[in-house]
FITITI-806994 format. One record per atom (N, C-alpha, C): z, y, x; residue number from 1. Coordinates in steps of 0.1 Angstrom, whole numbers. Layout:
<atoms>
- pz,py,px,i
- Z,Y,X,NUM
...
</atoms>
This chain:
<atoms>
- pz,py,px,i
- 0,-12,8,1
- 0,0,0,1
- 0,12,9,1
- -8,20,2,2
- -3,35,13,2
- 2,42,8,2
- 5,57,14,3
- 18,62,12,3
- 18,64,-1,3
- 6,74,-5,4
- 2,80,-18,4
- 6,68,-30,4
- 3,58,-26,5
- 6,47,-38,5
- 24,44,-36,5
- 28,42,-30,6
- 41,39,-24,6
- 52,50,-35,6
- 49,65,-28,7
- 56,78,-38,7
- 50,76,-47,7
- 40,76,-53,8
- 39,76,-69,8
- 46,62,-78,8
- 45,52,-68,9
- 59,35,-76,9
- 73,43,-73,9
- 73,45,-62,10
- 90,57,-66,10
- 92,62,-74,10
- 81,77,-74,11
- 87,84,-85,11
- 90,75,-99,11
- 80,71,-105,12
- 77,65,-116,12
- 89,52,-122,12
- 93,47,-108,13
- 104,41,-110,13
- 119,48,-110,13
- 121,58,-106,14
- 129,63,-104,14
- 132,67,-119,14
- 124,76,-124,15
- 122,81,-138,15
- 128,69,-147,15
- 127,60,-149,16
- 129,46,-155,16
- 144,46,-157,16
- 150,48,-141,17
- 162,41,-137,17
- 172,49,-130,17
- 165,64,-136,18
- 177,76,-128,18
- 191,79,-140,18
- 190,77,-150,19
- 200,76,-157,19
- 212,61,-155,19
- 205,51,-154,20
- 217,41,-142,20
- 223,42,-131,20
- 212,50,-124,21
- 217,54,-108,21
- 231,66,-109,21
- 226,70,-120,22
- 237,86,-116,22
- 250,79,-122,22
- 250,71,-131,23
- 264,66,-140,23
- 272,56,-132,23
- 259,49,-121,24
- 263,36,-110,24
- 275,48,-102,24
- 283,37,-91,25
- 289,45,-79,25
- 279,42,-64,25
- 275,28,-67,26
- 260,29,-58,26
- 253,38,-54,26
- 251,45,-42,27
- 247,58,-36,27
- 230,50,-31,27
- 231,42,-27,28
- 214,38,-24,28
- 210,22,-29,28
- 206,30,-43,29
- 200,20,-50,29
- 193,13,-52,29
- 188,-4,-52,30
- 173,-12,-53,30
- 165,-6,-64,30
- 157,0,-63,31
- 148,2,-75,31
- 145,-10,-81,31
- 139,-16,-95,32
- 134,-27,-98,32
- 121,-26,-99,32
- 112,-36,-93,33
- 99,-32,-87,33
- 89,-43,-91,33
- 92,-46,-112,34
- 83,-56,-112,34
- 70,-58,-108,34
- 62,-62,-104,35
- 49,-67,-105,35
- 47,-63,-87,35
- 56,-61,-73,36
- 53,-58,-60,36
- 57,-71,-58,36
- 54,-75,-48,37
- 55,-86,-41,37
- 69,-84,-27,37
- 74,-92,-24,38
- 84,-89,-13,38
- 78,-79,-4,38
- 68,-78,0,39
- 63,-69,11,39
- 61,-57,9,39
- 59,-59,-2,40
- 53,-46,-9,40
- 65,-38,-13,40
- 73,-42,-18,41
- 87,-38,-25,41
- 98,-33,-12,41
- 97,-44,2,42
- 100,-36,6,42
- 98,-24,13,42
- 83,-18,12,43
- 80,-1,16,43
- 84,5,9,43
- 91,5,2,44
- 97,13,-11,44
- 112,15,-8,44
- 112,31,-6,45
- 128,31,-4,45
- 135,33,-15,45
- 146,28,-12,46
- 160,25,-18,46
- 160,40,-27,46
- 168,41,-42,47
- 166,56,-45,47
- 180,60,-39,47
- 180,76,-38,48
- 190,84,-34,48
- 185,98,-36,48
- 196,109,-35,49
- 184,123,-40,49
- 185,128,-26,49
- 183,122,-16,50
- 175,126,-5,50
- 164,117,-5,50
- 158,106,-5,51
- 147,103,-8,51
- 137,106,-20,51
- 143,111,-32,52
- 140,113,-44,52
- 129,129,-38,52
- 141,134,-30,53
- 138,146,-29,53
- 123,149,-13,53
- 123,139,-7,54
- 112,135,3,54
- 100,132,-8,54
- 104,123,-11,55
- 94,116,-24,55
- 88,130,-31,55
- 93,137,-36,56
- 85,150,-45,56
- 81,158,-36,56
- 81,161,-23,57
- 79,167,-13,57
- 64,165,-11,57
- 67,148,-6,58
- 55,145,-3,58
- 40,144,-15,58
- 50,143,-32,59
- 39,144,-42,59
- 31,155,-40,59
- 42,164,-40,60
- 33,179,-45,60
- 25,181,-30,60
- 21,175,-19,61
- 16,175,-6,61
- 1,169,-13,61
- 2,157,-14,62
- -7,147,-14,62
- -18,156,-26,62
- -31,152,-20,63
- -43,152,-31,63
- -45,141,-41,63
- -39,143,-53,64
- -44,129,-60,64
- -58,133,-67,64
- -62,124,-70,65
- -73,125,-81,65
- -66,132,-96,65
- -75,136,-102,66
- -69,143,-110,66
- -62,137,-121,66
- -72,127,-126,67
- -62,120,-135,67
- -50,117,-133,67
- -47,112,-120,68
- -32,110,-113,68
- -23,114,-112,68
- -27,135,-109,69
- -21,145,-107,69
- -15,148,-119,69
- -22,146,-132,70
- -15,147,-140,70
- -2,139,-148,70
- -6,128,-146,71
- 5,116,-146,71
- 17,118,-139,71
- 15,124,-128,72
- 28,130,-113,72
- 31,140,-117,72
- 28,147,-123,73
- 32,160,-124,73
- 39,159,-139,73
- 37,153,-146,74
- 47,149,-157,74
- 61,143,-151,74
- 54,130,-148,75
- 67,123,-145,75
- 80,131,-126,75
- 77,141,-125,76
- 82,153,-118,76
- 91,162,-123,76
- 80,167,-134,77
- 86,174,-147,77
- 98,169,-149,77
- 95,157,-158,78
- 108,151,-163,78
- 114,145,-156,78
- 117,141,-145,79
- 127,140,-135,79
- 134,150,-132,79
- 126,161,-131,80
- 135,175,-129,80
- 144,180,-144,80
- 139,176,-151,81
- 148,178,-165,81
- 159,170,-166,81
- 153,160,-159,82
- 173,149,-161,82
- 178,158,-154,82
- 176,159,-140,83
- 185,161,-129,83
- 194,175,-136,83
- 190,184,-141,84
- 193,197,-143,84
- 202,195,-150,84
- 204,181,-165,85
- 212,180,-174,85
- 222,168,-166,85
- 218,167,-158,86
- 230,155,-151,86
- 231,162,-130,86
- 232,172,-135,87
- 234,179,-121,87
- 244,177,-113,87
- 259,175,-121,88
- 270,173,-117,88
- 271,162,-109,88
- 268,150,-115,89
- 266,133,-107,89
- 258,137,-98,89
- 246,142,-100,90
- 234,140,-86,90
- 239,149,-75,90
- 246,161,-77,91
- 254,167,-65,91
- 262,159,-55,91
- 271,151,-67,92
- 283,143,-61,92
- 274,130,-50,92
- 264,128,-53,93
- 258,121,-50,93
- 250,124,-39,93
- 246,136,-40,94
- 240,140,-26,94
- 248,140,-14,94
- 261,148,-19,95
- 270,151,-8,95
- 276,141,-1,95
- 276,125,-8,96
- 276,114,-1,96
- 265,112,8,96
- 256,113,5,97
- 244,109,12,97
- 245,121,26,97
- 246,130,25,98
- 248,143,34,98
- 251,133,46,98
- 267,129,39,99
- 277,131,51,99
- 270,118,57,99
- 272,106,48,100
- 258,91,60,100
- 249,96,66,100
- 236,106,57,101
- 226,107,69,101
- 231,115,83,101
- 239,123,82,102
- 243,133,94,102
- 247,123,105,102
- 258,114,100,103
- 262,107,109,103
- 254,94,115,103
- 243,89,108,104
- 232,80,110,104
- 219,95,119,104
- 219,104,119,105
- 213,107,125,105
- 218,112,142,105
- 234,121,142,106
- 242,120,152,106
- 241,110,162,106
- 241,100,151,107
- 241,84,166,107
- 226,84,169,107
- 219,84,163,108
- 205,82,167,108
- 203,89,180,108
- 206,102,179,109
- 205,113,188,109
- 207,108,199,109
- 226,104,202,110
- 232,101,209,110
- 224,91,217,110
- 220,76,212,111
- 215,71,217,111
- 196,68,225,111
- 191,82,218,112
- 177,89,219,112
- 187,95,235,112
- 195,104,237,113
- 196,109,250,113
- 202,101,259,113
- 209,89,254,114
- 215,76,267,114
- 203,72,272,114
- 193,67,263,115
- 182,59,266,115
- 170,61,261,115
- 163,76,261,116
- 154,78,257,116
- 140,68,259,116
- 135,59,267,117
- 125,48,266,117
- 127,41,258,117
- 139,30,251,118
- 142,28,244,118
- 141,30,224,118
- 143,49,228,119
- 144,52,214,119
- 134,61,208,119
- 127,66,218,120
- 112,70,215,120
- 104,63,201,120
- 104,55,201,121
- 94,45,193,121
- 99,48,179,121
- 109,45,178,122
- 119,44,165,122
- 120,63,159,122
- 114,69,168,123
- 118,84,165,123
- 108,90,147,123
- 97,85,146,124
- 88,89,133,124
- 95,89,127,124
- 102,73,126,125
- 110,66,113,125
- 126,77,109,125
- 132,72,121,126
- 147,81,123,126
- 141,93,119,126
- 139,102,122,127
- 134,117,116,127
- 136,120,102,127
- 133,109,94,128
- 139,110,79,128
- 149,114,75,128
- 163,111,84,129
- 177,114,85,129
- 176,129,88,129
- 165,135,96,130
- 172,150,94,130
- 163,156,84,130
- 151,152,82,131
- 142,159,72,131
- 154,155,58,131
- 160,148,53,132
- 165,144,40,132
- 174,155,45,132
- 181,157,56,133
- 190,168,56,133
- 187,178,52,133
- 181,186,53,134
- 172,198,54,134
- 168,201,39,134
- 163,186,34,135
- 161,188,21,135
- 172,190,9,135
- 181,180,14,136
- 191,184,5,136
- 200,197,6,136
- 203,200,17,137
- 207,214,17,137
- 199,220,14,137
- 184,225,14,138
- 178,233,11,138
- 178,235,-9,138
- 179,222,-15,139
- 181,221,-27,139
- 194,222,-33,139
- 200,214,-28,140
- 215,213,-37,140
- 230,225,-24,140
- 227,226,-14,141
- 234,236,-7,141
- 249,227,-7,141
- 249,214,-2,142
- 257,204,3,142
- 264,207,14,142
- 258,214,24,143
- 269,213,38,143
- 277,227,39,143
- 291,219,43,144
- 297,228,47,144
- 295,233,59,144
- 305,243,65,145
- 301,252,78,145
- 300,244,86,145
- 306,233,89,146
- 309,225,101,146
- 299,216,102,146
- 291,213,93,147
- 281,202,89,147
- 267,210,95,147
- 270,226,90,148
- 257,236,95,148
- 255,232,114,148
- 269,239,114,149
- 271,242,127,149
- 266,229,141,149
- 272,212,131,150
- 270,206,141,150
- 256,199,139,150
- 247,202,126,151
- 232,196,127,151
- 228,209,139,151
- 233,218,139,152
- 226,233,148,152
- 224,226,164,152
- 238,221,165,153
- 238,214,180,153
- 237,202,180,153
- 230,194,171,154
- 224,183,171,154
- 209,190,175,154
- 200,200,169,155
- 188,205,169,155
- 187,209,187,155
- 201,213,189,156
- 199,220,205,156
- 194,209,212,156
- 208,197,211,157
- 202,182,219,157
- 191,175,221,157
- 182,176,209,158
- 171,168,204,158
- 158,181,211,158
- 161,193,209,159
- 154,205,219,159
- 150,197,229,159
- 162,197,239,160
- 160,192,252,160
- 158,182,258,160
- 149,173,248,161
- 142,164,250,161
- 127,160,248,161
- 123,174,241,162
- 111,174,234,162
- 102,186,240,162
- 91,183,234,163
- 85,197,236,163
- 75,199,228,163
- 68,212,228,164
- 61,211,213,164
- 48,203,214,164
- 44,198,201,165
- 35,182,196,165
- 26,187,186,165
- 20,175,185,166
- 13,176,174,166
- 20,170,161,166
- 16,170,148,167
- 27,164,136,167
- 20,151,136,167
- 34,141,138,168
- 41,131,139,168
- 42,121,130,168
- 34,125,114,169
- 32,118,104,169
- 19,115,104,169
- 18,112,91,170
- 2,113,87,170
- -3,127,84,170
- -15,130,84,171
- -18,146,90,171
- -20,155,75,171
- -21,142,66,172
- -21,151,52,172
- -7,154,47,172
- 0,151,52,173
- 15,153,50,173
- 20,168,56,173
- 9,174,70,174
- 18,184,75,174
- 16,201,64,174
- 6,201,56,175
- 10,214,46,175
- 22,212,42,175
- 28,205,36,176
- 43,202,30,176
- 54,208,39,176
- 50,205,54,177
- 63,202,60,177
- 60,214,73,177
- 59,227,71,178
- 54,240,76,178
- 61,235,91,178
- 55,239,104,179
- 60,238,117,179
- 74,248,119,179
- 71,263,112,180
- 83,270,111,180
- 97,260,111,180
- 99,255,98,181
- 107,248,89,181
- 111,235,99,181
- 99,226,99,182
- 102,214,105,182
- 95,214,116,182
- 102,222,124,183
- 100,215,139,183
- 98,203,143,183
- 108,196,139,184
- 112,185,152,184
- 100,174,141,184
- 91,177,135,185
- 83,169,130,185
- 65,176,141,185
- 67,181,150,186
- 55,190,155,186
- 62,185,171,186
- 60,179,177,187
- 66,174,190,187
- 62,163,199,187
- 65,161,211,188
- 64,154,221,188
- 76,150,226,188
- 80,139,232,189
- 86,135,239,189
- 84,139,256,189
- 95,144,263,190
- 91,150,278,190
- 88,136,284,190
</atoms>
């Protein structure tokens, strides 16, 4: 499956099963993914409203065909209308997610500067942990000062190992994700 097919079984699933997820205490949830096959199912991330929130990112990025666009852009819509009427749960729920990705990205870091040959490779993937950061604070305004302060000197560390790149995803993905904004998606490894 490619990506474009991948976010649109998200969204669409999500929409299904975001009224369970917010009532669950489950912070990263199996979507149910009848008719994918194990391989298939699993490119499909787990929901959370840091992925929810990558996931719409990358919708409103992607060219669909038109017919499609409009099917996404409903089911967007109305995802955005639960969330507004169940805001309270999906906050509580971000701010869980906050505090795992920071610290799943922290180590990452950590061990990107012990052993950078090693952690090179794994860097596309890892990157999610700070882009979900970014996203959720940019939407829901989850970190406190100290959470600002230490992704700030997490950014310094990961600085001084990089230098500027080309984008690190797939290339129809980089309008979404402006170089201003997301640096550390525009990079090289020294």
């Amino acid at each position: 499956m490619d990506s474009k097919e991948i976010e649109r079984i998200f969204a669409e699933s999500t929409l299904i099963e975001l009224k369970d997820y917010l009532l669950s205490p489950t912070l990263f949830w199996p979507l149910s993914l009848p008719g994918l096959n194990k391989d298939e199912q699993s490119s499909v991330p787990k929901l959370t409203p840091g992925n929810l929130y990558l996931c719409l990112r990358k919708i409103n990025t992607f060219d669909f065909e038109p017919d499609l666009m409009v099917g996404m852009k409903d089911v967007v819509g109305r995802i955005s209308t639960f969330l507004e009427a169940w805001q309270s749960n999906w906050k509580k729920k971000a701010q869980q997610e906050f505090l795992i990705r920071i610290n799943l990205w922290e180590s990452y870091l950590k061990e990107l500067k012990r052993n950078p040959a090693m952690n090179t490779g794994s860097f596309s993937y890892q990157v999610r942990n700070r882009i979900i950061l970014d996203l959720l604070e940019e939407e829901l305004k989850v970190a406190n000062k100290n959470e600002i302060v230490s992704m700030q000197h997490m950014d310094e560390t990961l600085k001084n190992l990089v230098k500027d790149g080309d984008f690190i995803w797939q290339f129809d993905l980089c309008r979404g994700f402006p170089k201003n904004q997301y640096w550390y998606l525009y990079i090289k490894f020294l």
